[in-house]
N, C-alpha and C positions, 0 to 999 in steps of 0.2 A: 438677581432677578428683580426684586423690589427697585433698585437703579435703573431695568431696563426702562420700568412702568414709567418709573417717574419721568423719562428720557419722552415715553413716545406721549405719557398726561400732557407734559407740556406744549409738545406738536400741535396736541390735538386743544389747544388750548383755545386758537384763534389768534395766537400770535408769533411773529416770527420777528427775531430780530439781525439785519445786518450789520454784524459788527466792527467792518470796514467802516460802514458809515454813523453807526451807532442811532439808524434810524429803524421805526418796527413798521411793519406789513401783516396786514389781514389777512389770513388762510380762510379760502372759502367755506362756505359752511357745506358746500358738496364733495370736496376733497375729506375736508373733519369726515362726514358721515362714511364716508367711500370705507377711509380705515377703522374707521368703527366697526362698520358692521362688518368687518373682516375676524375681530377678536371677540369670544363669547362672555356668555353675559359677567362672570365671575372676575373675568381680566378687564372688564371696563369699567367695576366695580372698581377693580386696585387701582386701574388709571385714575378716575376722579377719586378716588383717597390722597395718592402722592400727588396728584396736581393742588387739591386742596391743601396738604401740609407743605408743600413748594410757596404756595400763595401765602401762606401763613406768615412763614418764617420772612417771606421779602416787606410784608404789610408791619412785620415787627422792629424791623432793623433798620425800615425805609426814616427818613429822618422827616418826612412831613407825608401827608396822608396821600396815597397812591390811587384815585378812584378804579383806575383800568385795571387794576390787579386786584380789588376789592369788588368788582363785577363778575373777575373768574373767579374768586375764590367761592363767590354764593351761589356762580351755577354748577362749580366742582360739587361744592358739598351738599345742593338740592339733587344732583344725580345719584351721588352712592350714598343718599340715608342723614345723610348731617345734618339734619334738618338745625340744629339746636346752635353749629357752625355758622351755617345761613342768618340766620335772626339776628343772631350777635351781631355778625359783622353788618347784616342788612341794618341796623341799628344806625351803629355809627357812619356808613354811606348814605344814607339818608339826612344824615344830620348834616354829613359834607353840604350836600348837592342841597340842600335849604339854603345854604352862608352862602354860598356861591350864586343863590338865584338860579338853578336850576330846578326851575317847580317839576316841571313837567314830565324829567327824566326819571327824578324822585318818586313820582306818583305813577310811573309806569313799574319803577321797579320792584315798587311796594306792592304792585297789585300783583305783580308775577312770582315774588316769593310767597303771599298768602297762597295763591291760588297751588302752591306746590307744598306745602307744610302739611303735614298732618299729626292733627292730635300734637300740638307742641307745649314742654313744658313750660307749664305756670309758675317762672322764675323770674328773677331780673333782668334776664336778654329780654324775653319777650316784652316785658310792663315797658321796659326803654325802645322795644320797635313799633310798642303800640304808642306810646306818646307820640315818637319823632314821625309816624303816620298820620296821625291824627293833627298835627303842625303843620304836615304836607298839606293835607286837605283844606283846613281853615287857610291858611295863605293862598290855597290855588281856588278860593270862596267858594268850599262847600264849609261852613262852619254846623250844620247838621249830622254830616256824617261824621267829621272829625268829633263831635260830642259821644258819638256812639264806641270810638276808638280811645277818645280820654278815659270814657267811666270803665272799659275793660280795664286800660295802662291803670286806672285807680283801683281799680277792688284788687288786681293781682300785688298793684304794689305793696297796700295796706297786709295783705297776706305776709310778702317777705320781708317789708322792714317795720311794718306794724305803723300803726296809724298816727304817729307822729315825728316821722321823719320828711328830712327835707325836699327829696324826692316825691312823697305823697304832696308835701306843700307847692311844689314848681307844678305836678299836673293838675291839683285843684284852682289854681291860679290860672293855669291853661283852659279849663274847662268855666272858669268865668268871663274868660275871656270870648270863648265861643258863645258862650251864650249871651255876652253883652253884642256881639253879631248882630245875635239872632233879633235882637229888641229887647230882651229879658234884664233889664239892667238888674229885678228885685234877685231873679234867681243869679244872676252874675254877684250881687256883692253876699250872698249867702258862702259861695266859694269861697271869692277875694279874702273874708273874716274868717276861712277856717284855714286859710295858708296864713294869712298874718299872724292869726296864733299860735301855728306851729314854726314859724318863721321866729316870733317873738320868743319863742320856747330855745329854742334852737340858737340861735344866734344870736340872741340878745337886742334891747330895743334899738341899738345904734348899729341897722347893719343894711347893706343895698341890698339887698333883697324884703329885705321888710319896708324899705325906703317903695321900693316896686309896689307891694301891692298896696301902700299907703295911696299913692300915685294913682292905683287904677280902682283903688275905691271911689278918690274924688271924679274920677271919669265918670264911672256908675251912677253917684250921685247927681252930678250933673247931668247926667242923660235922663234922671228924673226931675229934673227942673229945681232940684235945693243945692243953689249956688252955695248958700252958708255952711253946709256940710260940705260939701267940696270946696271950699275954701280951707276949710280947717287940715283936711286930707292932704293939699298942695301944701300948705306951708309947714306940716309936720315932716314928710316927706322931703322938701326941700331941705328942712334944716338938715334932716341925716347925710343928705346929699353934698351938702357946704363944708358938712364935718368930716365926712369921710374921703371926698376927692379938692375940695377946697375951693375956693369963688369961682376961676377960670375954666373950670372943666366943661367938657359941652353936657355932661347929663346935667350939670347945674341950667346953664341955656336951656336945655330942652325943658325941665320941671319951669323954668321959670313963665316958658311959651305957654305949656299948657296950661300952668295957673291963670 
């Protein structure tokens, strides 16, 4: 039985493939509901269950990240309940379609998994979809709203891995980063110094990631006019940079530009 479900989940997926030619076809979205609304509410439930554990298992084994199957998988599991499915994976789809420069897709799909979630656990799925939403936003230049999605991704992170791990230090970084956007450079390097610390904590003083927020303190400061403290910022910064990837690297180039 549970086989049949999975057979007609995936029908009803919105995708068909010919495996003559190994190419896929869109199933309308009026045929999808035609057979929908043919099976009651309980059997459409088990459809998007086995479509979601279908998507699962191919998004697991797929040898590089599958966006098309990571779209079904979060409207399978925003229909029968999964909400916590959703997030996770809306997480890392999100993050896809950022690298890829896909602002726009990203921040459509972020707004349609909110708008479907409720009441979702205050875990590490969520603090990681609220970051990589709030990265959506600042890049597509809302750096306001994305401030209102870093400080949620902050306080839930601080909850699960407690306030000194590296994760809390990437979205305090992010959040100075927005707020250097905004104009805020004072409230920007207030962040940038509590990820450096925990960055420093964490990894040790010779590490690129403390190299990072060394880098974007001098930015800060320079955007308040004390070239001498942002000097000091680039070349501390630089050096970790020389040391850890070595003269020729382009992050060396680029520390070097922005100095």
């Amino acid at each position: 039985m549970w086989h049949s479900f999975l057979e007609l989940a995936v029908q009803l997926s919105l995708i068909q493939e010919n495996r003559s030619k190994n190419t896929y076809y869109w199933v309308t979205p009026l045929l999808r509901d035609e057979i929908f609304g043919k099976l009651g509410e309980e059997e459409r439930k088990m459809c998007h269950q086995a479509a979601s554990e279908h998507y699962r298992k191919i998004l697991s084994s797929a040898e590089g990240y599958e966006p098309i199957y990571a779209f079904e998988l979060i409207e399978h599991a925003l229909r029968c309940g999964m909400d916590a499915v959703a997030v996770e994976e809306g997480g890392r789809l999100l993050y896809h379609l950022q690298n890829v420069l896909a602002y726009k897709e990203a921040l459509l799909e972020g707004m349609y998994i909110f708008s479907q979630i409720t009441e979702p656990k205050r875990d590490e799925k969520l603090s990681r979809f609220l970051f990589e939403f709030g990265k959506i936003l600042r890049d597509f230049g809302d750096p306001r709203k994305a401030v209102d999605y870093f400080e949620q991704a902050l306080s839930i992170g601080k909850e699960v891995y407690g306030e000194r791990h590296p994760n809390v230090a990437a979205t305090l970084n992010d959040l100075g980063g927005a707020w250097d956007s905004l104009g805020d450079s004072k409230k920007a390097i207030e962040y940038y110094e509590q990820a450096l610390s925990i960055d420093r904590e964490v990894y040790g003083e010779r590490h690129p990631d403390v190299a990072i927020n060394l880098n974007n303190l001098g930015l800060a400061w320079y955007s308040l006019g004390d070239s001498k403290k942002a000097i000091n910022y680039y070349e501390q910064a630089l050096s970790i940079v020389r040391e850890v990837y070595g003269e020729r690297h382009p992050n060396v180039a680029t520390t070097l530009n922005i100095s």
